[in-house]
N, C-alpha and C positions, 0 to 999 in steps of 0.2 A: 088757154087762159087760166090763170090761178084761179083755186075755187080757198085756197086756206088766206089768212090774214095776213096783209103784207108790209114789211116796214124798208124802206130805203133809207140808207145812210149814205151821205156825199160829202166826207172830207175838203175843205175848202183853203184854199193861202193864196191872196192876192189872182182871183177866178173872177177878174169884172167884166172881161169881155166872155166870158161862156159863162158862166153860173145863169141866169137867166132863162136863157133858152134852154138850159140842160133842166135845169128846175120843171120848165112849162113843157117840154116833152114829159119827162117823168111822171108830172100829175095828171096830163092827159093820159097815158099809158094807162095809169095806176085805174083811172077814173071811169076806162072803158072795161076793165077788165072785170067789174064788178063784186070785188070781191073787198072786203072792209080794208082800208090803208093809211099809213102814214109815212110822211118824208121826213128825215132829219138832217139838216145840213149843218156841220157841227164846223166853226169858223176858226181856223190855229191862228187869231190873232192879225189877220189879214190887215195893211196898210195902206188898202187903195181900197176901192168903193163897194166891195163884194155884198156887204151888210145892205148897202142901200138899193143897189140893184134888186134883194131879194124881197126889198119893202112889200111889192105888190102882193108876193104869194103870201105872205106870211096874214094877210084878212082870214086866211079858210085856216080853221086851227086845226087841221092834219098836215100844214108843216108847219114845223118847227124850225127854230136857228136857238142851235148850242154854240156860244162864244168860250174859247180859254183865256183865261186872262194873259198869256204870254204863247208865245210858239213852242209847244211843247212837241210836236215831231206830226207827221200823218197815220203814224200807227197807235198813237196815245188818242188823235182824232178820232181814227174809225173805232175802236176799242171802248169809247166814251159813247159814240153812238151806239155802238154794237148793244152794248148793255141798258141804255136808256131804251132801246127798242122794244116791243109790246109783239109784236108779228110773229105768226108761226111761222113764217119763212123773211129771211130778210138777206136782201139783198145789199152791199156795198161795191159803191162805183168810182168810178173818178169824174171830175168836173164837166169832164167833155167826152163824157161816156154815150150822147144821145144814138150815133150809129150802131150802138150794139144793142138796141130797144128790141130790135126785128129778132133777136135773136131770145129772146126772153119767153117767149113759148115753151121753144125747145127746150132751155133749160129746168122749167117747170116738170116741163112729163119729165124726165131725167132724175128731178127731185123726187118723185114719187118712188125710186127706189134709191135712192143715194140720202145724204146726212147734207155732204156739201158739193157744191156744182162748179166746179170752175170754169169758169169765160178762159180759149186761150187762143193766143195768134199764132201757134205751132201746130196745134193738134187738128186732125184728118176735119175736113168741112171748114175748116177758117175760110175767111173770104176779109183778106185788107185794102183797103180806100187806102188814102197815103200812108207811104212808108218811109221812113225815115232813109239815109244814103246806106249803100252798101256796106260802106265801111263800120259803120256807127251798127248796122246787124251782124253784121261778124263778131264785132267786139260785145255785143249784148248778148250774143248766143254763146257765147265760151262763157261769159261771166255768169249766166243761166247755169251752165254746166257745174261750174266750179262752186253755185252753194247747193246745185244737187247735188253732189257728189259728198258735199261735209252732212250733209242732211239724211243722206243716202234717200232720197227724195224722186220717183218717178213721175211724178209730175213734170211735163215739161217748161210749161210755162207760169214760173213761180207767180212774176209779179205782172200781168195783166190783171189792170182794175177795175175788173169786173167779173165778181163771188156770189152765188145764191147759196144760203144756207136753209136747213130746217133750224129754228125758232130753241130748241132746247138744246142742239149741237154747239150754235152759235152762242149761246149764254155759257155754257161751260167750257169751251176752248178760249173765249175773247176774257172770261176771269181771270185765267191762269196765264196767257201769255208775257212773257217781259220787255218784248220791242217795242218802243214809242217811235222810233223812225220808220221810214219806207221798207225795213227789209221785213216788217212785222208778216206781211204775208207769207214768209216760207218759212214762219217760226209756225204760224197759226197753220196753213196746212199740214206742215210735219205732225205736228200736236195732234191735231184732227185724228190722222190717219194713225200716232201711235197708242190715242186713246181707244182705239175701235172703233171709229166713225170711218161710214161708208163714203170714200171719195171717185168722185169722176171727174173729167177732162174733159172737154168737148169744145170744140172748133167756133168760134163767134164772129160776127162781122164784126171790125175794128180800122178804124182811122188815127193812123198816128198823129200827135200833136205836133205839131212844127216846130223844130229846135226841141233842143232835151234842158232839162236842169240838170243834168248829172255827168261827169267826167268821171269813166271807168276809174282810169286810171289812181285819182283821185280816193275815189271812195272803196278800191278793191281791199286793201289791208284793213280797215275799218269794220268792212260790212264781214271780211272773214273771222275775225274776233268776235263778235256778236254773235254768229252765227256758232259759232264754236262754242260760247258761252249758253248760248240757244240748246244747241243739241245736247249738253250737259241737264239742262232744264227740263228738256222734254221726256227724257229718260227719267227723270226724277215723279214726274207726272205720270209718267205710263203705268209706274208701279204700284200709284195710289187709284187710278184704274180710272171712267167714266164719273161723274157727277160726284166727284167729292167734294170732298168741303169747300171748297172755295167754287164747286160746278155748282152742276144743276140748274133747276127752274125751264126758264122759257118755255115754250108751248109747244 
């Protein structure tokens, strides 16, 4: 169980039937673990009930709900939490992240010698509850491949939404990144890893979500411009080195 201070960030859009229970796991989690906490659920503008659903938690003021005024992307979301965060370690999830709770020990000791922990459904020890069709993992695994490869990125599994950070790592990689969409995650690892931050991989319980938003096909030319524009970025940052000017802080 974490003994340092902990902040969770939970990205939200149109989350009325999970935010809820994902919420009341989290602050049970948070609550046994005994260690000082807070939630941040940061809302990208959401059109169904997500806000109200969250009415309940929101009495105990260690969570929070940050609203955008407009849908600004999920990596403009976590990025907004990331930074408003206070915790030496801070974790960001996705809405219906609650089956990988069990796995949040292990990635604490883990943290004791790493910067940033990544949760992955690839790497040795995963264990998945539903899985999405075969097809739809073929086509996720090759597009996995093709932004490691612009990234030159060993990480296997870029974008599973579920990240433990230490607290001053996370303040100075989430200042400088420039992704506000979903592919912000393999901009903010690369960064991590080419700032000198210690990265590790490790295997998480995980339950895919039923149906995808996302058509490969679709968003593959898109998400490879970004990422190319990304990897230009992150090179630019390596050279100004750890906690520059626009890093630093966190705990």
């Amino acid at each position: 169980m974490p003994q340092l201070s902990t902040s969770v960030v939970v990205p939200a859009y149109n989350e009325e039937r999970a935010i809820a229970g994902t919420v009341g796991a989290l602050a049970g989690w948070l609550e046994d673990s005994g260690a000082p906490w807070e939630l941040i659920v940061v809302d990208n503008a959401s059109t169904d009930a997500t806000r109200e659903r969250l009415a309940p938690y929101l009495a105990d003021p260690r969570v929070r709900l940050l609203v955008n005024d407009t849908n600004r992307g999920k990596g403009y979301s976590v990025r907004r939490g990331m930074l408003e965060a206070t915790g030496a370690a801070r974790l960001h999830c996705d809405a219906d992240c609650a089956p990988s709770l069990v796995s949040l020990p292990a990635m604490f000791e883990l943290l004791e010698g790493s910067d940033l922990v990544v949760g992955s459904r690839l790497a040795p020890g995963a264990s998945l509850g539903m899985r999405q069709p075969l097809s739809r993992r073929f086509v996720g695994r090759g597009f996995q491949q093709c932004c490691r490869l612009i990234l030159w990125e060993p990480v296997r599994d870029l974008f599973c939404g579920f990240k433990l950070w230490r607290g001053a790592a996370a303040q100075d990689v989430f200042s400088r990144i420039t992704l506000d969409g979903w592919t912000y995650d393999a901009e903010a690892i690369s960064l991590a890893r080419a700032l000198g931050y210690r990265v590790r991989e490790t295997g998480i319980a995980w339950s895919d979500r039923e149906g995808s938003r996302l058509e490969m096909s679709r968003v593959l030319v898109p998400v490879v411009r970004e990422l190319v524009a990304a990897r230009s970025q992150i090179r630019r940052e390596a050279l100004r080195g750890p906690g520059g000017p626009s890093g630093g802080g966190g705990q």
